[in-house]
Backbone bond lengths (Angstrom), bond angles and torsions (degrees), N, CA, C in turn:
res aa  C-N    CA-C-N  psi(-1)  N-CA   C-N-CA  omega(-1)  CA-C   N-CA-C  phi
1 X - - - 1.442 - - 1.526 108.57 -
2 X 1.128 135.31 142.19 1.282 158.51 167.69 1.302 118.53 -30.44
3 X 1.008 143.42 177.59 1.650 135.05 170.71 1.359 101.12 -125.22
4 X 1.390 118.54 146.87 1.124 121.08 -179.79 1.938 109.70 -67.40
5 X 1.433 116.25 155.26 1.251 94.42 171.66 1.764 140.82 -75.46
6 X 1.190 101.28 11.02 1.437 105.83 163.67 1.479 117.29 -103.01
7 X 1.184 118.06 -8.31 1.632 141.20 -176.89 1.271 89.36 -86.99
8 X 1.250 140.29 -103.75 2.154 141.79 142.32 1.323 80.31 20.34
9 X 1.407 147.96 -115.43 1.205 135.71 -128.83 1.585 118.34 -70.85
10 X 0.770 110.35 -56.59 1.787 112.06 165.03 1.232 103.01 -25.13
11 X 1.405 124.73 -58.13 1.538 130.93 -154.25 1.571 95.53 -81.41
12 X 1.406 126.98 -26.58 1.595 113.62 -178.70 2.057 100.28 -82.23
13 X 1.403 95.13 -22.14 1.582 94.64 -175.84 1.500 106.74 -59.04
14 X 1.171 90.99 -56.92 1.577 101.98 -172.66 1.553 120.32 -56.97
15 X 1.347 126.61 2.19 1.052 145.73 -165.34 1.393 96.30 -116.16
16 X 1.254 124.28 -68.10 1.742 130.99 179.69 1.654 98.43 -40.75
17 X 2.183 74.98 157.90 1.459 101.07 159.14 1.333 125.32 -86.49
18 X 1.127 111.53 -174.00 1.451 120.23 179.94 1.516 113.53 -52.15
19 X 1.047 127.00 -29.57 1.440 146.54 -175.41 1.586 104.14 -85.16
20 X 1.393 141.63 -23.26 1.222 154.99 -140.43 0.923 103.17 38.32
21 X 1.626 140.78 73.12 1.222 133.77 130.27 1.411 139.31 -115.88
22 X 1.396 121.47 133.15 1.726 95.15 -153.01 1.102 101.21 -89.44
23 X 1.782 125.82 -177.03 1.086 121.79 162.62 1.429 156.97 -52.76
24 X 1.327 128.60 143.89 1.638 119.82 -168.25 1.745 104.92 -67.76
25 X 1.261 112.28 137.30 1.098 115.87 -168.85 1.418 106.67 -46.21
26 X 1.632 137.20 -171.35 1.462 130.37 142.86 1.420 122.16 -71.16
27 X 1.083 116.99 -13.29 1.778 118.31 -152.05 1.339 84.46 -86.87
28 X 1.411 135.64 -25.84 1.694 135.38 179.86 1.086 102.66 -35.81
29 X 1.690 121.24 -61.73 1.411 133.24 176.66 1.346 132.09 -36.11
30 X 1.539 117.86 -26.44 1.345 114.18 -135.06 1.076 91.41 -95.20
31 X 1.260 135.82 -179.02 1.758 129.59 -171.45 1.129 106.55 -107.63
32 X 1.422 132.05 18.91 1.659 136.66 155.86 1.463 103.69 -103.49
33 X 1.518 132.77 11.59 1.103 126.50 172.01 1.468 116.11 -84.58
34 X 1.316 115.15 133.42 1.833 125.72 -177.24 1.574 99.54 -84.74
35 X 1.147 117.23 26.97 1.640 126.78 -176.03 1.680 119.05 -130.52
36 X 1.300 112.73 115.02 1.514 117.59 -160.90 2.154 74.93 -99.83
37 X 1.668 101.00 131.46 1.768 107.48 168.54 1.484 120.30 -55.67
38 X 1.506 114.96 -32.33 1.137 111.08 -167.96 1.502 114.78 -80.95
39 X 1.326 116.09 151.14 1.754 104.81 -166.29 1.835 116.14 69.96
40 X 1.393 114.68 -23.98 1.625 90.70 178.76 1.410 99.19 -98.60
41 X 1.443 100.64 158.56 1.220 141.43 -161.82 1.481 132.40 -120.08
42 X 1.634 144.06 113.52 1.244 113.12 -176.50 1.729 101.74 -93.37
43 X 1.260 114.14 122.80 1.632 108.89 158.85 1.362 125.41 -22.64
44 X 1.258 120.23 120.58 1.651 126.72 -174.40 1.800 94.11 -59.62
45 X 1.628 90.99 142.03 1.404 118.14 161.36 2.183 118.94 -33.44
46 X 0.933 104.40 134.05 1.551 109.08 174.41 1.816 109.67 -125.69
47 X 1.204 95.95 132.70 1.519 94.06 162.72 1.225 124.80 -13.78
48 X 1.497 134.44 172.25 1.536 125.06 136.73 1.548 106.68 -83.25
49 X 1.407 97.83 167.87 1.770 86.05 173.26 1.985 79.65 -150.78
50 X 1.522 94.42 129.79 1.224 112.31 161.96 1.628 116.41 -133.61
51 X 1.311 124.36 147.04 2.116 112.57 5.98 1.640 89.53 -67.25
52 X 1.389 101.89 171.17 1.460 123.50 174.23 1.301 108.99 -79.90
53 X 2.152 123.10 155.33 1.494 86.37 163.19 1.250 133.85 -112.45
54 X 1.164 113.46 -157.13 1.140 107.96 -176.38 1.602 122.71 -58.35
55 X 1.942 111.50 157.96 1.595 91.93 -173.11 1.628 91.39 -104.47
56 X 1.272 130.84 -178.35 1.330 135.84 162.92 1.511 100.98 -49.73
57 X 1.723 99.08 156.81 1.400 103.98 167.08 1.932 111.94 63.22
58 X 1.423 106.07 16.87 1.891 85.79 -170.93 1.943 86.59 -91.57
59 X 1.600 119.38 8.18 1.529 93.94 158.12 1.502 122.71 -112.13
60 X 1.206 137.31 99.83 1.535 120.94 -152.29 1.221 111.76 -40.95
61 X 1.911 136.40 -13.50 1.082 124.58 170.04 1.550 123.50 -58.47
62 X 1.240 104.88 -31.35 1.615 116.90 177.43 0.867 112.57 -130.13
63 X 1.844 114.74 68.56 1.461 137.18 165.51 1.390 104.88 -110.70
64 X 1.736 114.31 97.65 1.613 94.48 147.09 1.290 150.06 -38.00
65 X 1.521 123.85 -25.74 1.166 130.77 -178.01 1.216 119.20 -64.55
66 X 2.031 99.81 -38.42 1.496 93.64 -173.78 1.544 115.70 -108.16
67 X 1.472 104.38 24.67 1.335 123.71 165.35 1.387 102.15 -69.43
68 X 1.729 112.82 -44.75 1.227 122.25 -150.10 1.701 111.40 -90.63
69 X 1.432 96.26 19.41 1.963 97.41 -151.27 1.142 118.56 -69.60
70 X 1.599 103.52 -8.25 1.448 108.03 175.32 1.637 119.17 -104.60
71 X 0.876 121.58 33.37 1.349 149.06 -167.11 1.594 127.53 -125.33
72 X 1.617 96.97 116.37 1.705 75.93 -176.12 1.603 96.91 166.51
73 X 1.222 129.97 171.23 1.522 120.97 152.68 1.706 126.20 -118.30
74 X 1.685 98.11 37.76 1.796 100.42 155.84 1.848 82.05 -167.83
75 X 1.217 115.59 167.34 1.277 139.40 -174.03 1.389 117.42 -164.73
76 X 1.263 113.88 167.41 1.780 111.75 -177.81 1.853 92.62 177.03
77 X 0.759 132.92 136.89 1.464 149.28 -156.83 1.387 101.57 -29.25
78 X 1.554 114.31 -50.52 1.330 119.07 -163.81 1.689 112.16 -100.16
79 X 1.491 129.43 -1.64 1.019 138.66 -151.01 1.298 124.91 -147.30
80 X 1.767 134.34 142.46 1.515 99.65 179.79 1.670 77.35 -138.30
81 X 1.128 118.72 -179.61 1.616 123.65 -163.78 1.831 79.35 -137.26
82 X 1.453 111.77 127.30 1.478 94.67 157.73 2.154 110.73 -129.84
83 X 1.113 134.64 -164.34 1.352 118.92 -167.93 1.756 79.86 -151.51
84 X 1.757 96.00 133.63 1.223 103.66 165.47 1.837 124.13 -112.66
85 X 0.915 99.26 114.10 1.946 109.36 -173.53 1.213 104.28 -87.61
86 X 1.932 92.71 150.25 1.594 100.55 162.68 1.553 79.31 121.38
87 X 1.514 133.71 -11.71 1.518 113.07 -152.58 1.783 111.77 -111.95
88 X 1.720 116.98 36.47 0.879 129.00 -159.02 1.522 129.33 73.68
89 X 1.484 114.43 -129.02 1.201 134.15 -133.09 2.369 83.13 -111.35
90 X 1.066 108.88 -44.19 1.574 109.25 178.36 1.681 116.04 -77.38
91 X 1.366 117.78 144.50 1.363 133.94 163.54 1.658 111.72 -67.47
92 X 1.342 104.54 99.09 1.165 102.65 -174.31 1.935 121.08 -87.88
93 X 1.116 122.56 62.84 1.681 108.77 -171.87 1.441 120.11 -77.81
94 X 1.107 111.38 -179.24 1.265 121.52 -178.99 1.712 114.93 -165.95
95 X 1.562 106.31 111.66 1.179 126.16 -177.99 1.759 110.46 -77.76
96 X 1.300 111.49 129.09 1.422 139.53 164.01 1.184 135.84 -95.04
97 X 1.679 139.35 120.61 1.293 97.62 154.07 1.663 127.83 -99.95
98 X 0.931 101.05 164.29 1.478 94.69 -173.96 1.310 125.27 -50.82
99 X 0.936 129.81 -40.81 1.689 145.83 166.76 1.501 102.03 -77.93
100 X 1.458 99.35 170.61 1.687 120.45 173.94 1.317 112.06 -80.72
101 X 1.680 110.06 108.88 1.238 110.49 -171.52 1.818 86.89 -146.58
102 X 1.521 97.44 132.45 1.514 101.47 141.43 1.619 118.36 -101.81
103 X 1.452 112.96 -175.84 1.178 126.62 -178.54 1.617 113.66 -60.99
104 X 1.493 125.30 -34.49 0.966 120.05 -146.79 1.890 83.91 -108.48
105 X 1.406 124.86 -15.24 1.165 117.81 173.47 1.275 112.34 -109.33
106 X 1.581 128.72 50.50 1.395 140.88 145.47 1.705 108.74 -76.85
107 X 1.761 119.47 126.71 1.208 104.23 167.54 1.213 102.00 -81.04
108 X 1.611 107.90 -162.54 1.318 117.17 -155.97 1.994 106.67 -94.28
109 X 1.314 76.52 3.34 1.898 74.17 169.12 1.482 102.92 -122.80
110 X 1.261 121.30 14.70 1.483 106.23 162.41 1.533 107.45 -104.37
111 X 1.529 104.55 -21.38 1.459 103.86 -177.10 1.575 115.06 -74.95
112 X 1.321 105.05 -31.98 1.805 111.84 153.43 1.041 126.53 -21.04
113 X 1.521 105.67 -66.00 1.606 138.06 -153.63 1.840 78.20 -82.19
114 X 1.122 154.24 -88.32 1.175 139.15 178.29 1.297 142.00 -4.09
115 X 1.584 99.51 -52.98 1.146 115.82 179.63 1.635 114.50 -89.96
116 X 1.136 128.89 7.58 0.934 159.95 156.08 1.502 120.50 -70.51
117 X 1.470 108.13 -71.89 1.436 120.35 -177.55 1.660 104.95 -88.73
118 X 1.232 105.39 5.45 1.908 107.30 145.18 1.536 117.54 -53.86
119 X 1.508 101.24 -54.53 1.715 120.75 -144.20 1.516 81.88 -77.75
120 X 1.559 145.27 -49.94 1.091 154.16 -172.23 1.239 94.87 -49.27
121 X 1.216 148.57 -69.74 1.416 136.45 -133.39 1.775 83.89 -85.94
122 X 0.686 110.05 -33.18 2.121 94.10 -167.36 1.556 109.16 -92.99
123 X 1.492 98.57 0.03 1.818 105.41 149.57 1.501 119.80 -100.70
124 X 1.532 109.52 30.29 1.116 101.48 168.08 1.425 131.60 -89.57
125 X 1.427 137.53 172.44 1.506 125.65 -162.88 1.535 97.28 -94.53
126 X 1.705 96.94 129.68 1.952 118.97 -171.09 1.092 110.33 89.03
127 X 1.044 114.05 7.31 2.385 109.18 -170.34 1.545 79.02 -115.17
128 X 1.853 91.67 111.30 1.226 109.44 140.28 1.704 143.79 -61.89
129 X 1.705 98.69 -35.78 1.282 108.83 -169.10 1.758 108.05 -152.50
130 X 1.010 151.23 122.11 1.273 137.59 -156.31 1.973 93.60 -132.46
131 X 0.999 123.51 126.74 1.880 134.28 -163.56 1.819 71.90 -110.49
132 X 1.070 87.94 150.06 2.010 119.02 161.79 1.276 129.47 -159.82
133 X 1.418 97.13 125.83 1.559 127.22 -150.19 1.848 106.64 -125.09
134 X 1.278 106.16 124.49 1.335 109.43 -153.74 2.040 73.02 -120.35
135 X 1.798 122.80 109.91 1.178 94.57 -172.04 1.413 89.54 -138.48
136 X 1.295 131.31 93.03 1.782 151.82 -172.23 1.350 118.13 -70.51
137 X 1.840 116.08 -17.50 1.374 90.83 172.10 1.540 135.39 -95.17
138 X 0.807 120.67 22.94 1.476 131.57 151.05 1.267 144.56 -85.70
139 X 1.294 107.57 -14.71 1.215 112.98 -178.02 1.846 98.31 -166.19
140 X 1.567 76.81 156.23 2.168 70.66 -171.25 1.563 108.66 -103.66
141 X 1.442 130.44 2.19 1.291 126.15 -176.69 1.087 106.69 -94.98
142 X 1.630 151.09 118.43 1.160 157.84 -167.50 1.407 114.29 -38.22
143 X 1.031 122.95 110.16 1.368 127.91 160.04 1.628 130.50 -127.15
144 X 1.433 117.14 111.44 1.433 102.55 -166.15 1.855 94.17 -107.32
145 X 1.593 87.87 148.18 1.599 87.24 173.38 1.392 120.88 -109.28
146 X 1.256 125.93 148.77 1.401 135.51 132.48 1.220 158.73 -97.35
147 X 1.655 108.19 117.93 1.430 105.65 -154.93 1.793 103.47 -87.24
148 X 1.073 151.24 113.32 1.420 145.33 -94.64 2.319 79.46 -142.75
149 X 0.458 139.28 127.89 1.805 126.33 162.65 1.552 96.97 -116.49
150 X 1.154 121.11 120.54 1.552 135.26 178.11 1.767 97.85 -72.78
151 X 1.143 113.69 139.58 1.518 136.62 -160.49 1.704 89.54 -69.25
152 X 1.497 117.88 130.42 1.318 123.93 148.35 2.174 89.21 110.71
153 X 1.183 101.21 1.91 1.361 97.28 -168.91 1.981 107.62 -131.50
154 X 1.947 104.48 60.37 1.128 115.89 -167.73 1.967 102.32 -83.56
């Protein structure tokens, strides 16, 4: 079971340094990490704050995403694929659906169709390795990402 959120914070306190910041994960280390140790940093600890607030987009009237629904470079009735540049050396995409959907209000045949059009993108031609990141607090209209690494460039 979950920890309450003042239970969650104690337990990250108690973990921090003097500074409240906890430790860098291990995977920093590992030699597939795009992260050199020296200079990174984890952001010091913050309160909880409840209720939480709101994320962008939690009214579909003032959802960029589905401003954006026609936008993208692949689409299919229910879906739009879009690619974010500027972010180096990785294929950065990011899956949509076309409509107002969060994660937890996918039925069970759209969540299919997801998990599905996961396996597609890391069969794409030159993608060695494709990471997927389902990351909700920023925005409330579903967006899952993929961080894409083009083959020969570990």
């Amino acid at each position: 079971m979950a920890l309450r959120p003042e239970e969650f914070y104690n337990h990250q306190v108690a973990a921090a340094d003097d500074e409240g910041r906890l430790p860098l994960s291990r995977m920093t280390g590992w030699d597939i990490s795009p992260f050199e140790q020296d200079g990174l940093r984890i952001a010091p600890l913050r309160p909880s704050a409840l209720p939480e607030p709101a994320r962008d987009g939690e009214d579909p009237s003032d959802c960029a995403s589905c401003r954006s629904r026609d936008e993208g470079i692949w689409f299919d009735d229910r879906r739009r694929l879009t690619r974010i540049t500027g972010v180096g050396t990785l294929f950065v995409l990011m899956l949509h659906p076309r409509d107002h959907y969060d994660l937890a209000d996918l039925t069970d045949e759209l969540a299919s169709e997801l998990g599905v059009l996961t396996t597609h993108v890391q069969a794409l031609p030159n993608i060695a390795r494709a990471h997927v990141y389902r990351i909700g607090d920023g925005g409330a209209h579903l967006h899952v990402w993929f961080f894409a690494r083009p083959e020969g460039q570990a």
